[in-house]
N, C-alpha and C positions, 0 to 999 in steps of 0.2 A: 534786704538783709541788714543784719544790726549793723548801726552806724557806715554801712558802708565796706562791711569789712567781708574778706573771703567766707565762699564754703571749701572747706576743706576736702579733700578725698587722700585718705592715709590708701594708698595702691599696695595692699599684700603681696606683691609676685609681680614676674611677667606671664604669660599665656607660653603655651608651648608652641614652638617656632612657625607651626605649620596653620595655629591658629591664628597667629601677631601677623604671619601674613595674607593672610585670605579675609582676616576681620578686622585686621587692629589688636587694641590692648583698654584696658578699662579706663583710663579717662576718655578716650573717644566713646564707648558705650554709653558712659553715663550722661555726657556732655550732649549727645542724640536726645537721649532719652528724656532729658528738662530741657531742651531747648535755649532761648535766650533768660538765664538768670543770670547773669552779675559775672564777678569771675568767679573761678575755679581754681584754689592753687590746691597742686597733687606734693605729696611725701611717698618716698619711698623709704620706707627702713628696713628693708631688706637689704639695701645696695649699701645703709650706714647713715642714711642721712637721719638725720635730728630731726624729731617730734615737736613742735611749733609750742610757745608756749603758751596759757590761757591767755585771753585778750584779744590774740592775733588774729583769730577769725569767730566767723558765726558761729560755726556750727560744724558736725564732722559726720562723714559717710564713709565706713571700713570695709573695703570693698572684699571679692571673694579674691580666692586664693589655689594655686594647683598644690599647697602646702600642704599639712594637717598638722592642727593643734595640736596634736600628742606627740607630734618631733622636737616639741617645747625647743623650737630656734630662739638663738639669744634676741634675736631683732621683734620677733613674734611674744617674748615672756615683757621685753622691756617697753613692747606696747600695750599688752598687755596693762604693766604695771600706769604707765601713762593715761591706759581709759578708766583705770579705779580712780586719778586725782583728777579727771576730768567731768566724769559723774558726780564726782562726790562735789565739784563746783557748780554745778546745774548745766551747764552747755549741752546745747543738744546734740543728741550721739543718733545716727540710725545703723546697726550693723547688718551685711548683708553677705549671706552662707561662711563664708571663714569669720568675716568680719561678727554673724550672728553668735557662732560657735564661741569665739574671742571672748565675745563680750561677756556671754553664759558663765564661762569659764575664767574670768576675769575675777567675776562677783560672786563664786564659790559655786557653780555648777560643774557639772562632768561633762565630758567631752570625749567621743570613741567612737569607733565604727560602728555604725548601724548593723543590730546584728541580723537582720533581715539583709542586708545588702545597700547597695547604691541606689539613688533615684538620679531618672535622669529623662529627661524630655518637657512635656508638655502637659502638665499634672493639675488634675484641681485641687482647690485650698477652701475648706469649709469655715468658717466665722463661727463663734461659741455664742453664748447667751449673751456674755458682758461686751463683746467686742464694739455693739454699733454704740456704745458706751464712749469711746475710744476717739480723740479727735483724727488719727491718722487716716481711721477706717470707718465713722460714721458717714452712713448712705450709700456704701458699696453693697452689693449683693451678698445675699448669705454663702455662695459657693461662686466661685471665680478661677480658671487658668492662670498657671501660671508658668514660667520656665524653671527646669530645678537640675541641677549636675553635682550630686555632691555623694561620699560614702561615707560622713562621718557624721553626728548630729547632736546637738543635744542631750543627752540620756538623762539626766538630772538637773533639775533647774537649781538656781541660787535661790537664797533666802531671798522673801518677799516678792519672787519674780513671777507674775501673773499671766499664762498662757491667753493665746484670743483666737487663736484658727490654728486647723492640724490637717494634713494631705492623711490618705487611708495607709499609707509608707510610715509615715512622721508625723507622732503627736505633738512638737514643739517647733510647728511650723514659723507663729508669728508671736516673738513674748514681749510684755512690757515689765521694763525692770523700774523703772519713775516717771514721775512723770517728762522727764527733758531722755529718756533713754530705753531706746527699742529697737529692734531687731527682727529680721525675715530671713528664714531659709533659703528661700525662692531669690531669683535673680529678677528684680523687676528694673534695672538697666539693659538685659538681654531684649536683642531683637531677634526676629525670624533669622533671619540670616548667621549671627551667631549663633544661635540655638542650631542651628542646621550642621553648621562647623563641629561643633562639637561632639555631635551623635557621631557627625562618620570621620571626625583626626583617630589617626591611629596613635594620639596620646591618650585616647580614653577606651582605649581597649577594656584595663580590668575595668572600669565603670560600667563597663558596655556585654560585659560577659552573663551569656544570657538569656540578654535583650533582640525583641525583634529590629533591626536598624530601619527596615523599613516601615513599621507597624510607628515607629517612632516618627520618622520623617513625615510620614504622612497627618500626622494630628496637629503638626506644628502651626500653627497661623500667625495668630498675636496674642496681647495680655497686656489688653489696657490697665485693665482696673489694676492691676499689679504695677505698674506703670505709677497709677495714681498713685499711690501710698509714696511712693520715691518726691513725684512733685508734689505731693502735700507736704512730706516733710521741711523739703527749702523753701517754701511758699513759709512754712511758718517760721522761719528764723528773722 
């Protein structure tokens, strides 16, 4: 990592009670998920705490959220505003389902409930023409699994923000807004076993309204290559 210095994880939320305890809470997922890199320091500004300033670390991953953008919370607008003077510095951003939405909506996209409904399980993710373009995603497969739990999405991109893969749910699956700043729907810190949590907590009932819970559980495995795009990320900082 540059100089030595943190990756960041801005933590959107905590998980609903029943899932903080059967799985944890998102720096344990993502700290699984890349394994031994460096340290980690987490921000919370939901709780109030202060936004780090440029300098102090590598690089930043905004994680998901049981929030939604459109409740425009003060701690959610004032990060918000923090990821427009951090882009606009070049520092690498990767946002990830709230943290995606955030960042869309940061740099002049829309952000709303999908009007098809919720995705949630064990879903593929198709790559576009330009994608293996892409240093996050060249050499991954053209179609890949992935985990996904979310009801709100992208609806409109921001100026200059170039899509690179869409689920048959969601066409702004995975966008690149610069080249230091991108973003994935999909959860590729989730493991099996979160993924599993989540389909049957009874915090995700309306996500889950619907849905087969078994038909879901059953497809669950893993999602490496989703995986990958996460450890590419901090591999390049």
């Amino acid at each position: 990592m540059t100089q030595n210095l943190p990756l960041l994880l801005v933590q959107m939320g905590h998980p609903p009670l029943d899932i903080r305890k059967a799985v944890g809470e998102q720096p344990a997922w993502f700290s699984a998920a890349l394994g031994d890199v460096g340290p980690i320091s987490v921000v919370c500004p939901f709780e109030g705490e202060p936004l780090p300033a440029v300098g102090t670390f590598s690089g930043a991953v905004i994680s998901g959220s049981w929030a939604m953008v459109t409740e425009h919370e003060a701690w959610s607008e004032r990060t918000a505003e923090w990821l427009r003077e951090i882009i606009q510095t070049g520092i690498p951003v990767l946002g990830v389902c709230y943290g995606h939405q955030l960042m869309a909506y940061a740099l002049g996209g829309v952000v709303d409930y999908h009007p098809k409904g919720s995705e949630v399980g064990q879903i593929a993710v198709t790559l576009n023409d330009v994608a293996p373009d892409d240093p996050l995603l060249n050499g991954l497969p053209k179609t890949f699994d992935t985990f996904l739990s979310h009801e709100q999405s992208v609806l409109e991109l921001p100026p200059g923000a170039v899509v690179l893969g869409a689920s048959h749910h969601d066409p702004h699956q995975i966008i690149r807004y610069s080249p230091s700043a991108f973003s994935v729907q999909f959860h590729p810190e989730f493991s099996a076993p979160v993924m599993n949590k989540i389909i049957t907590s009874r915090s995700e009932r309306v996500a889950m309204k619907g849905k087969d819970r078994d038909a879901l559980l059953a497809a669950v495995n893993d999602t490496p290559f989703s995986r990958a795009i996460l450890q590419r990320f901090v591999a390049s900082l």
